[in-house]
Backbone as JSON Lines, residues from 0, in Angstrom:
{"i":0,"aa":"X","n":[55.78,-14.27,19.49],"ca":[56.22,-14.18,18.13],"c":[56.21,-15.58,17.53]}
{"i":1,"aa":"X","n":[55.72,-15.42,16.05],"ca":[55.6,-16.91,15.57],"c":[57.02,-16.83,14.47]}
{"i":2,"aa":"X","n":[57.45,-18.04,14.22],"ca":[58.4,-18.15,13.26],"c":[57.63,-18.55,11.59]}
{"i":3,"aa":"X","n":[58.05,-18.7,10.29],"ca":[57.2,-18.89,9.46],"c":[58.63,-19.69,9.06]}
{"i":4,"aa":"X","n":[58.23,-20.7,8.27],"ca":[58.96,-21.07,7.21],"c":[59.4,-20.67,5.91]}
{"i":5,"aa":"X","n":[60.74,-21.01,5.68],"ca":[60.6,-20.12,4.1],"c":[59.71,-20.14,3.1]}
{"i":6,"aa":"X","n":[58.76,-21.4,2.98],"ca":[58.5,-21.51,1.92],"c":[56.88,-20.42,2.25]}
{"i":7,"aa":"X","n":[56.79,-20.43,3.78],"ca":[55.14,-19.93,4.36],"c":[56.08,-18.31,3.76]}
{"i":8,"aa":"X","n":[56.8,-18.18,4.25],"ca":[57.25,-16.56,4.09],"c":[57.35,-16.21,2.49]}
{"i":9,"aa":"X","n":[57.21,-16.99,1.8],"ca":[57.52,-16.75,0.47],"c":[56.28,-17.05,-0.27]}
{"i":10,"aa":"X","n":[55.49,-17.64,0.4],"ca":[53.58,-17.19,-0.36],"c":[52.84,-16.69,0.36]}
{"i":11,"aa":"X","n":[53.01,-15.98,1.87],"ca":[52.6,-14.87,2.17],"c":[53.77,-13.86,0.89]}
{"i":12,"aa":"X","n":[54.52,-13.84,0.74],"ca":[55.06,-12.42,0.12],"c":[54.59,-12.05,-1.24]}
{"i":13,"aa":"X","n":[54.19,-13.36,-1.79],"ca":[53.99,-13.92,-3.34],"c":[52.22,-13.05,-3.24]}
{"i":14,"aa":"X","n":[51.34,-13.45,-2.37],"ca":[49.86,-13.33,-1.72],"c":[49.75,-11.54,-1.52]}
{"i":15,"aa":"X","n":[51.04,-11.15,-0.9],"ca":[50.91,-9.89,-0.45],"c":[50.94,-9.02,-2.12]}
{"i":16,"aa":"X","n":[51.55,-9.57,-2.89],"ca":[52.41,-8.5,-4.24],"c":[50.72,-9.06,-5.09]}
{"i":17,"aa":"X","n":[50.26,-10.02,-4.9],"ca":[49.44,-10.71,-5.87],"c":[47.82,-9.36,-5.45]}
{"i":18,"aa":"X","n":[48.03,-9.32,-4.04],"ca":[46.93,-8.53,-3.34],"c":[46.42,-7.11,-3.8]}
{"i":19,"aa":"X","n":[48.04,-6.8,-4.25],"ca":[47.94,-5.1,-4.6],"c":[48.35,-3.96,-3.25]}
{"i":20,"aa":"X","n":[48.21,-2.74,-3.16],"ca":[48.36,-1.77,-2.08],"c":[47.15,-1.89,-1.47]}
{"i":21,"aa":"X","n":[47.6,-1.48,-0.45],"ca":[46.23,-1.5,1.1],"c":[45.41,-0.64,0.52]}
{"i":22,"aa":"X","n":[43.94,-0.71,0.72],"ca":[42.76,0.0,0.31],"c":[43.24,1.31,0.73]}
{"i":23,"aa":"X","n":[42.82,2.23,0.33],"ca":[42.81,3.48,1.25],"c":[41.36,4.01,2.03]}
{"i":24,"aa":"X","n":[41.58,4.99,3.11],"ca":[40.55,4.7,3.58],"c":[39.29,5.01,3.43]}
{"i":25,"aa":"X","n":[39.28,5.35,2.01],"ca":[38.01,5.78,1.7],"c":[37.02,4.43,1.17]}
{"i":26,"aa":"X","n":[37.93,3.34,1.1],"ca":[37.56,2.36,0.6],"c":[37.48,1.28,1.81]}
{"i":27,"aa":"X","n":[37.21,1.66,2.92],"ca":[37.35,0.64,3.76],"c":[35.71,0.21,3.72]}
{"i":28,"aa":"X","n":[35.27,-1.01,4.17],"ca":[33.95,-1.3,3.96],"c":[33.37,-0.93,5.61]}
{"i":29,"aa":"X","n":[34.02,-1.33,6.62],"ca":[33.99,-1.15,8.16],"c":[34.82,-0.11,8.76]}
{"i":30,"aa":"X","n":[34.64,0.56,9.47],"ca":[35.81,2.11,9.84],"c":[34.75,2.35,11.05]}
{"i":31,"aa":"X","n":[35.84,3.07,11.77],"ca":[35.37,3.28,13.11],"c":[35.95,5.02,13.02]}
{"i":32,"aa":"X","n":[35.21,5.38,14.13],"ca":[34.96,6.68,14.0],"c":[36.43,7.85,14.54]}
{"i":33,"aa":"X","n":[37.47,6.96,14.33],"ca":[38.82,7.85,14.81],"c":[39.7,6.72,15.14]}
{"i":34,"aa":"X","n":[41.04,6.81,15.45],"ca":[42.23,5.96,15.16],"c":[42.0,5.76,16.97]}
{"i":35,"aa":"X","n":[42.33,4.25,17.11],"ca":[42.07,3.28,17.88],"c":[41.02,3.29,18.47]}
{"i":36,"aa":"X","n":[40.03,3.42,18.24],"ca":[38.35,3.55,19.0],"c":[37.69,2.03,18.45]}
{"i":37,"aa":"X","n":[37.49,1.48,19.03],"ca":[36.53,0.78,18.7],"c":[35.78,0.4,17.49]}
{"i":38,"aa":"X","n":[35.1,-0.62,16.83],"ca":[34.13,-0.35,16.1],"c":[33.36,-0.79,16.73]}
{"i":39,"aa":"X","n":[31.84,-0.45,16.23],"ca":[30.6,-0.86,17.28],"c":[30.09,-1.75,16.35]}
{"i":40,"aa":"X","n":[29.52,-3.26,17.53],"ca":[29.13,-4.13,16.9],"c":[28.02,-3.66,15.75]}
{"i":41,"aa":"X","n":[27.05,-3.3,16.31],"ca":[25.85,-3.21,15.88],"c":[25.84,-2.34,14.33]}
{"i":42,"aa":"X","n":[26.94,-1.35,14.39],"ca":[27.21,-0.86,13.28],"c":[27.73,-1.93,12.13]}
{"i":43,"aa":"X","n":[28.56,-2.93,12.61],"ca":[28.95,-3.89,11.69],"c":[28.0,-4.23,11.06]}
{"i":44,"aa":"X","n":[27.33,-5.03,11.66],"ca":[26.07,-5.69,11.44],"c":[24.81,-5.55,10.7]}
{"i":45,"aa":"X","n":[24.39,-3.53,10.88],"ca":[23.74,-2.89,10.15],"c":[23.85,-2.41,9.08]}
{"i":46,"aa":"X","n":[25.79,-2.31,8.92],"ca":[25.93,-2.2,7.19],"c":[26.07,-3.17,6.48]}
{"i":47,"aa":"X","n":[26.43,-4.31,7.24],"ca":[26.5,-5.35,6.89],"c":[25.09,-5.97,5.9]}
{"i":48,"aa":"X","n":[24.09,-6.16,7.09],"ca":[22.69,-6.0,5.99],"c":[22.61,-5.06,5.28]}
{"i":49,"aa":"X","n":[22.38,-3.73,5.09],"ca":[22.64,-3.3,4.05],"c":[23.07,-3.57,2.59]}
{"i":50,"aa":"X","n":[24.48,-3.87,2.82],"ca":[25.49,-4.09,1.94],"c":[24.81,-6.01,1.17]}
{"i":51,"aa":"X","n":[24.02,-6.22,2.38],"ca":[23.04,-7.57,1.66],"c":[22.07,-7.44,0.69]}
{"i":52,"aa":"X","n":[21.37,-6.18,1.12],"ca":[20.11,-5.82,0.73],"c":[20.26,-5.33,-0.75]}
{"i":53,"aa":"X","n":[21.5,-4.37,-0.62],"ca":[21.97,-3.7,-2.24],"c":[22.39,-4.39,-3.18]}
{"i":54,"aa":"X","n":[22.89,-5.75,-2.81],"ca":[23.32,-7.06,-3.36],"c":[22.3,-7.8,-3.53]}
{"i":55,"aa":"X","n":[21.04,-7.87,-2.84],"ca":[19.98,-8.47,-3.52],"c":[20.14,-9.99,-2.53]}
{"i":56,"aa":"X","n":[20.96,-10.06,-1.65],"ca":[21.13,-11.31,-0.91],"c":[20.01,-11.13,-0.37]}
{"i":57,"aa":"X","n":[19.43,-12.21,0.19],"ca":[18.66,-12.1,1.67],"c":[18.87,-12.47,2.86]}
{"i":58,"aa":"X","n":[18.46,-11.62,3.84],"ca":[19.25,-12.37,5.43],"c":[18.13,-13.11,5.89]}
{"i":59,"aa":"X","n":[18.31,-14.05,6.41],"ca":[17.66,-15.25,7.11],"c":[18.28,-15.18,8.59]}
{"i":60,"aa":"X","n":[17.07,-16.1,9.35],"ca":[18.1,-16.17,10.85],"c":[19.16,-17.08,10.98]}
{"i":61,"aa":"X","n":[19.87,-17.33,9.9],"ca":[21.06,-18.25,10.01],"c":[21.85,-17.6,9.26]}
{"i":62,"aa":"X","n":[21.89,-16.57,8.97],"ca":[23.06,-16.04,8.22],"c":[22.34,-15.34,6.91]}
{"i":63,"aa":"X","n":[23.14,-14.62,6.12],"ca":[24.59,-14.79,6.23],"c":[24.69,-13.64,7.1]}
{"i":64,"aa":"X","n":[25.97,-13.48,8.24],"ca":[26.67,-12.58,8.85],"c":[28.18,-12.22,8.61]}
{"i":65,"aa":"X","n":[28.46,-11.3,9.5],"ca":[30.12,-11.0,8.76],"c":[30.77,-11.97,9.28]}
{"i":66,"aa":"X","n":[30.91,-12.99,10.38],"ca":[31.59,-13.71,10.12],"c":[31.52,-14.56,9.3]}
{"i":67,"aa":"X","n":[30.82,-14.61,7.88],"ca":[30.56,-15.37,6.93],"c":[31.85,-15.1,6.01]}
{"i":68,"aa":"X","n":[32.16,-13.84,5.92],"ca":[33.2,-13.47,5.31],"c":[34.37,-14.41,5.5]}
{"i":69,"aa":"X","n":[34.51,-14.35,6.75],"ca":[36.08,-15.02,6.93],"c":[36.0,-16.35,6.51]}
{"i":70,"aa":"X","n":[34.57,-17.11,6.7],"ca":[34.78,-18.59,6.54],"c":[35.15,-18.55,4.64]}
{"i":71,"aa":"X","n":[34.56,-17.52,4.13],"ca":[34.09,-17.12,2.91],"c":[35.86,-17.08,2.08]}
{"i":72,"aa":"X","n":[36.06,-16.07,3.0],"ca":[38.21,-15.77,2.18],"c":[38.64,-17.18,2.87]}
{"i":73,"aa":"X","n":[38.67,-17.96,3.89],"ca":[39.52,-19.15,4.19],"c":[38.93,-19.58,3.01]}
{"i":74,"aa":"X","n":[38.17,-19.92,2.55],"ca":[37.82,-21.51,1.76],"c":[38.02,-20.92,0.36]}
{"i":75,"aa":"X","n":[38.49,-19.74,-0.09],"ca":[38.61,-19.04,-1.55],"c":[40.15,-19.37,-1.56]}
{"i":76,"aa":"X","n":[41.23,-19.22,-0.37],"ca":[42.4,-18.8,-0.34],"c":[43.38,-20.24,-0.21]}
């Protein structure tokens, strides 16, 4: 268990209200096929391009991949 500080606990809470309600799951972009199963890499990956292709991005062999995302929300947030 981690401890947070007040002020960390009070812009996570500020972050959480600013966020809105949890997607529902019709809106999830990644979903796995039943409650605690796995997701499969390769499925990530394949909607992932996709979801490039319909966007008009292009994939190269350096990216972008989904872990692009995360570097993508750290450096927005």
């Amino acid at each position: 268990m981690m401890t947070a500080s007040r002020a960390s606990a009070a812009t996570l809470g500020a972050y959480t209200v600013a966020a809105g309600p949890a997607a529902e799951r019709s809106d999830h972009v990644f979903y796995t096929r039943g409650p605690g199963r796995p997701i499969n890499q390769a499925t990530v990956y394949m909607r992932f391009r996709g979801y490039l292709a319909d966007a008009g991005i292009p994939h190269f062999a350096g990216g972008p991949h989904p872990h692009s995302l995360r570097h993508g929300f750290a450096v927005a947030s």
